[in-house]
C-alpha positions as a printed NumPy array, in Angstrom:
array([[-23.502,  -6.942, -21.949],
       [-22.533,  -9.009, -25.166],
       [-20.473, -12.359, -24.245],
       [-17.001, -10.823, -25.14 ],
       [-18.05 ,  -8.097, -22.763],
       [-18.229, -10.339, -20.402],
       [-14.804, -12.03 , -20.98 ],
       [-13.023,  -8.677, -20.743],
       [-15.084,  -7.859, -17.12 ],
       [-14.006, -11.706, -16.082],
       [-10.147, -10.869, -17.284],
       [-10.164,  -7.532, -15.492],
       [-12.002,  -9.185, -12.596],
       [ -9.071, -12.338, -12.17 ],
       [ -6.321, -10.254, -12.97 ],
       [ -7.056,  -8.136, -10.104],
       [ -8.932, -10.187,  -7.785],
       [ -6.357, -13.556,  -8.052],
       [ -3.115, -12.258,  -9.56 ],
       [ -1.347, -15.257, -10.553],
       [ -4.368, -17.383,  -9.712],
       [ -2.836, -17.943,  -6.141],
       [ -4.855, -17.994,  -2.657],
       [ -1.543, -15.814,  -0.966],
       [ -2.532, -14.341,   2.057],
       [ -4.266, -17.117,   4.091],
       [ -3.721, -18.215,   7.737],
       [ -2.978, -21.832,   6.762],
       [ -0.491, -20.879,   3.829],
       [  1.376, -19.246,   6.653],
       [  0.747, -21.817,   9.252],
       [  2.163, -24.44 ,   5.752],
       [  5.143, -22.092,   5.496],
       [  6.278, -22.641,   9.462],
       [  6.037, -26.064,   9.162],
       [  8.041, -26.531,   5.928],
       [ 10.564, -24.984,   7.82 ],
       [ 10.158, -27.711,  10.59 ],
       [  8.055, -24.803,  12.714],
       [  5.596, -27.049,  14.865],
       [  3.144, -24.644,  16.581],
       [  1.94 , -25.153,  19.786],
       [ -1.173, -22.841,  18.556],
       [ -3.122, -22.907,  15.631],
       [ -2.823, -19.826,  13.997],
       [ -5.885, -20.814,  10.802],
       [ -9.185, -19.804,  12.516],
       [-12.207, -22.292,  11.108],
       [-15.129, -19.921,  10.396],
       [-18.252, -20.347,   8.553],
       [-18.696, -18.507,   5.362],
       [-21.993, -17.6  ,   3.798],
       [-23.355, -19.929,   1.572],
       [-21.321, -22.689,   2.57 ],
       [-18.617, -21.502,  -0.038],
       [-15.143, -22.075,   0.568],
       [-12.661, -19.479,   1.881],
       [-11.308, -19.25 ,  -1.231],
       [-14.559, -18.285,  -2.777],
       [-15.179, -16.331,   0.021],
       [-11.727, -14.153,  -0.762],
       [-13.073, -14.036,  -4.341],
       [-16.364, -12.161,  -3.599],
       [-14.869,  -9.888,  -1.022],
       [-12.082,  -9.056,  -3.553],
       [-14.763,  -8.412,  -6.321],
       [-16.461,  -6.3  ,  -4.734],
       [-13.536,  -4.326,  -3.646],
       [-12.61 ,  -4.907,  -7.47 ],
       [-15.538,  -2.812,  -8.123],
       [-15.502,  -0.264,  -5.379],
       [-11.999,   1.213,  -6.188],
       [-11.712,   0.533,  -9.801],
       [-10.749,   3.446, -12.071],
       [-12.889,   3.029, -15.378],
       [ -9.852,   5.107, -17.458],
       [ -8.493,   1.779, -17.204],
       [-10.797,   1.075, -19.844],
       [-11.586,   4.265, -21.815],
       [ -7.664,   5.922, -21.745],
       [ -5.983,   2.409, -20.704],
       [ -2.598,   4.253, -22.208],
       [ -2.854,   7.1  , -20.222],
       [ -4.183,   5.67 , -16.662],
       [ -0.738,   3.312, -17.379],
       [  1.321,   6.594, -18.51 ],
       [  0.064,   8.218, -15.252],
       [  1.209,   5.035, -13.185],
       [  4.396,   5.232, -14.431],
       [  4.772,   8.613, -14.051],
       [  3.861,   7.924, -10.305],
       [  6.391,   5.534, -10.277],
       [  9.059,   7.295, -10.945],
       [  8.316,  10.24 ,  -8.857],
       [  8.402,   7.237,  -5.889],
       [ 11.958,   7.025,  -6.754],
       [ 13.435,  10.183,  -6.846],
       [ 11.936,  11.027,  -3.627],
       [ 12.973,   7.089,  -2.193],
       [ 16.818,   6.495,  -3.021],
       [ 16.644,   2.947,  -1.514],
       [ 13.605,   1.917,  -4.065],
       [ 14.551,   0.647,  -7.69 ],
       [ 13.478,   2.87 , -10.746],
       [ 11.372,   1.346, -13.42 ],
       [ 12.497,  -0.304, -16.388],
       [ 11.799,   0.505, -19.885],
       [ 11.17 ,  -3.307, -19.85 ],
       [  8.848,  -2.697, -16.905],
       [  7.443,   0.154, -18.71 ],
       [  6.209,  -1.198, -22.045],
       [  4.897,  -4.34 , -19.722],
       [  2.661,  -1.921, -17.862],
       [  1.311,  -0.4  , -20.618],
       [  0.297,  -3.867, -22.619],
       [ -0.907,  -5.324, -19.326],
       [ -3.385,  -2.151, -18.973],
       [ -4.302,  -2.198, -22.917],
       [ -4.16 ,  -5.615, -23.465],
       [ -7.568,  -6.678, -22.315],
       [ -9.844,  -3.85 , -23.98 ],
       [ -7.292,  -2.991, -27.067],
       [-10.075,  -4.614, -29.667],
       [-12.923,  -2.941, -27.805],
       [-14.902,  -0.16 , -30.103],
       [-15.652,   3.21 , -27.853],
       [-19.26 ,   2.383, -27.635],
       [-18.256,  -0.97 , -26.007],
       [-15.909,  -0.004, -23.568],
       [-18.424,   3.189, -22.608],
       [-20.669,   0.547, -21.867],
       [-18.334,  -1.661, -19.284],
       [-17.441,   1.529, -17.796],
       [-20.889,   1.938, -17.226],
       [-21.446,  -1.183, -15.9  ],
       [-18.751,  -1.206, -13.409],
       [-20.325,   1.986, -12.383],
       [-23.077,   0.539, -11.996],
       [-21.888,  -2.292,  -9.715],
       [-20.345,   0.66 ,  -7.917],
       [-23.042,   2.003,  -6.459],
       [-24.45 ,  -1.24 ,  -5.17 ],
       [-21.211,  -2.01 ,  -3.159],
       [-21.653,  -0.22 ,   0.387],
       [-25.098,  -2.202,   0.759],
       [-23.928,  -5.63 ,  -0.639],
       [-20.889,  -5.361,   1.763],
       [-23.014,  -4.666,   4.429],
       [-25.242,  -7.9  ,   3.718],
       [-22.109, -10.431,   3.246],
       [-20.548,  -8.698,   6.648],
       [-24.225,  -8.995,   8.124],
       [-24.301, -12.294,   7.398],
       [-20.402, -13.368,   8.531],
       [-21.174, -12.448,  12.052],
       [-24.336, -14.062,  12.407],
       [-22.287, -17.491,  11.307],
       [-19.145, -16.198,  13.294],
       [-20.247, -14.596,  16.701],
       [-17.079, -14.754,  17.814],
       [-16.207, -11.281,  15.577],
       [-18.601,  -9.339,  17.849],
       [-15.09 ,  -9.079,  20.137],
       [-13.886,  -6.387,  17.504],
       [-14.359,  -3.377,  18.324],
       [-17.45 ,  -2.2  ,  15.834],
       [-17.849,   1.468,  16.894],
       [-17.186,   3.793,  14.074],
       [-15.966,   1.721,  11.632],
       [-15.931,   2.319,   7.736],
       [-16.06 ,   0.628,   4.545],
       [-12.348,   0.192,   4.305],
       [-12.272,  -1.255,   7.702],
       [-15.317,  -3.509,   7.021],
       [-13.205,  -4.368,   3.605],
       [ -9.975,  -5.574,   5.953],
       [-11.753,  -6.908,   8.065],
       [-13.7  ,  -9.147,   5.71 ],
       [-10.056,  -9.892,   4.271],
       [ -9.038, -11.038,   7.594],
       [-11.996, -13.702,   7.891],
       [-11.511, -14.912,   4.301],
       [ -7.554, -15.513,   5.016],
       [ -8.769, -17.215,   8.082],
       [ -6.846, -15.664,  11.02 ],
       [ -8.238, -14.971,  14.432],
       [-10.404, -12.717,  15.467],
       [ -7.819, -11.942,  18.125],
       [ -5.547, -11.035,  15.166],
       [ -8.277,  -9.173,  12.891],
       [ -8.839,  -6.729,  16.045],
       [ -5.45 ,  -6.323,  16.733],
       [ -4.657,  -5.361,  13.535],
       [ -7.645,  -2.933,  13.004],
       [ -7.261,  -0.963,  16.393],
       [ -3.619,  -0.344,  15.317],
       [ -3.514,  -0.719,  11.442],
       [ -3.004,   3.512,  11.789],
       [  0.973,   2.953,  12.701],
       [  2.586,  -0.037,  10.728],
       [  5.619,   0.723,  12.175],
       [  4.328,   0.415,  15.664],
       [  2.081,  -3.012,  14.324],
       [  5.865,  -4.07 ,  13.04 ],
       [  7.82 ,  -3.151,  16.191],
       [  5.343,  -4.987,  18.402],
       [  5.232,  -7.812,  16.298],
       [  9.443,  -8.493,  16.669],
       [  9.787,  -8.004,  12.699],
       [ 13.543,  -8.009,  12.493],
       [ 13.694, -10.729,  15.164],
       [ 11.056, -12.794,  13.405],
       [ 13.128, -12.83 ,   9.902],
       [ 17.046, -13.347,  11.128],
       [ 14.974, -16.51 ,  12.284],
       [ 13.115, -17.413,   9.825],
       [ 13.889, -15.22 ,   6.786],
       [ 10.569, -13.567,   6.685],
       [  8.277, -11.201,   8.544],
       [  5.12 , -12.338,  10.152],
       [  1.662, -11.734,   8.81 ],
       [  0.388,  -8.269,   9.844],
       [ -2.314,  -9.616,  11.163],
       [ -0.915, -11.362,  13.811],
       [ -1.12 , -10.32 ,  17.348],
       [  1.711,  -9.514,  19.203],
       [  1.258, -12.446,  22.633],
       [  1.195, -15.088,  19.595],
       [  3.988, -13.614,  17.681],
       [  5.943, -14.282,  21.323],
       [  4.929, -17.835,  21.569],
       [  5.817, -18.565,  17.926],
       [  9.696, -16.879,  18.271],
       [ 10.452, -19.079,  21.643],
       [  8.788, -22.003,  19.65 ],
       [ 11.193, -21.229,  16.722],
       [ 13.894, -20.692,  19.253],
       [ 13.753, -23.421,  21.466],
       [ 13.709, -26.008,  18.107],
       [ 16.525, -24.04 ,  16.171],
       [ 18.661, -24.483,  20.034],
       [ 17.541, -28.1  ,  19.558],
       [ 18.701, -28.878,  16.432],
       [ 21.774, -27.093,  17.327],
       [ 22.136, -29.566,  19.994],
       [ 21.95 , -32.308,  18.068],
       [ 24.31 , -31.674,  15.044],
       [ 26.687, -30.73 ,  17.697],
       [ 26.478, -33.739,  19.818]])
């Protein structure tokens, strides 16, 4: 590929990959959050692993995300940018009509859409963005066995993740739970989550959702087990009756 080839890939790659450049969904961001609300754990909830390489788990994030990047992409993005953003939006709005409680789209929203899904290939000739497509298509096909190796090669740093349960496990699964490791919760929490990842509701219930955000204001991580969830509500419990305590006396 030519170099601005390669800038469009890299824009479609960060948009995607790191929206809004942040690392969002990590055990310590969560573990930050707690605290900043003068939450003191009596656990650590960010699990230290090793990551391949050496890299950091933010890199790590960014290579699993790529390659998921690459594995679900739809290359209309790039050859019929207006319609795969038409068809979104059309999607959208069916979502509300058949949700009363969810907000329709915007025109705003709309004509935002459509320049943030034309934007990056609108001075792209066919031939060019034929050959990206082609590319990514190409990267495609090599994603099963590259996910495989970086997995492969996770475990054999981490031996702890031989306590998930490995039997009959896909490519999404090995995707989510590659996402766990990168965000650097538990593998106590990773295998709770996959065994039950079928029924949010019940992953939700179990976890004290409603409980967990008259307290605090938000919901727990999904991948947090349910026996940790407990001992960080009586934490936040027993230091909210505290500080009750002492603004009364």
């Amino acid at each position: 590929m030519n170099k601005n080839l390669e800038l469009v890939l890299r824009t479609l790659v960060y948009n995607t990959v790191v929206p809004g450049g942040h690392w969002s969904s990590s055990a310590k961001n969560y573990q930050d959050f707690l605290t900043a609300r003068g939450i003191h754990l009596p656990i650590k909830l960010f699990h230290e692993y090793k990551y391949p390489n050496n890299v950091t788990p933010q890199k790590f994030e960014e290579q699993v995300r790529t390659l998921f990047f690459f594995y679900t992409f739809d290359v209309g993005r790039i050859t019929n940018p207006r319609g795969y953003a038409e068809s979104m939006i059309a999607g959208m709005e069916r979502m509300a009509q058949e949700d009363k409680n969810m907000v329709p789209i915007t025109e705003e929203e709309k004509l935002n859409l459509i320049d943030k899904m034309c934007g990056p290939v609108k001075n792209l000739s066919d031939a060019d963005k034929n050959q990206l497509a082609d590319y990514i298509q190409q990267q495609r096909s090599t994603v099963v066995a590259r996910v495989a190796d970086l997995l492969s090669q996770t475990i054999e740093l981490n031996p702890e993740l031989l306590d998930i349960n490995w039997d009959n496990k896909n490519l999404q699964d090995f995707f989510e739970i590659l996402d766990g490791v990168s965000y650097g919760y538990a593998p106590m929490d990773i295998k709770y989550y996959i065994d039950n990842k079928h029924d949010l509701a019940r992953i939700r219930k179990e976890q004290r959702k409603e409980e967990f955000i008259n307290l605090i204001g938000d919901g727990p991580h999904v991948f947090i087990q349910p026996d940790r969830i407990k001992i960080i509500l009586d934490e936040i419990k027993k230091q909210k009756k505290l500080q009750h305590n002492i603004e009364r006396n």
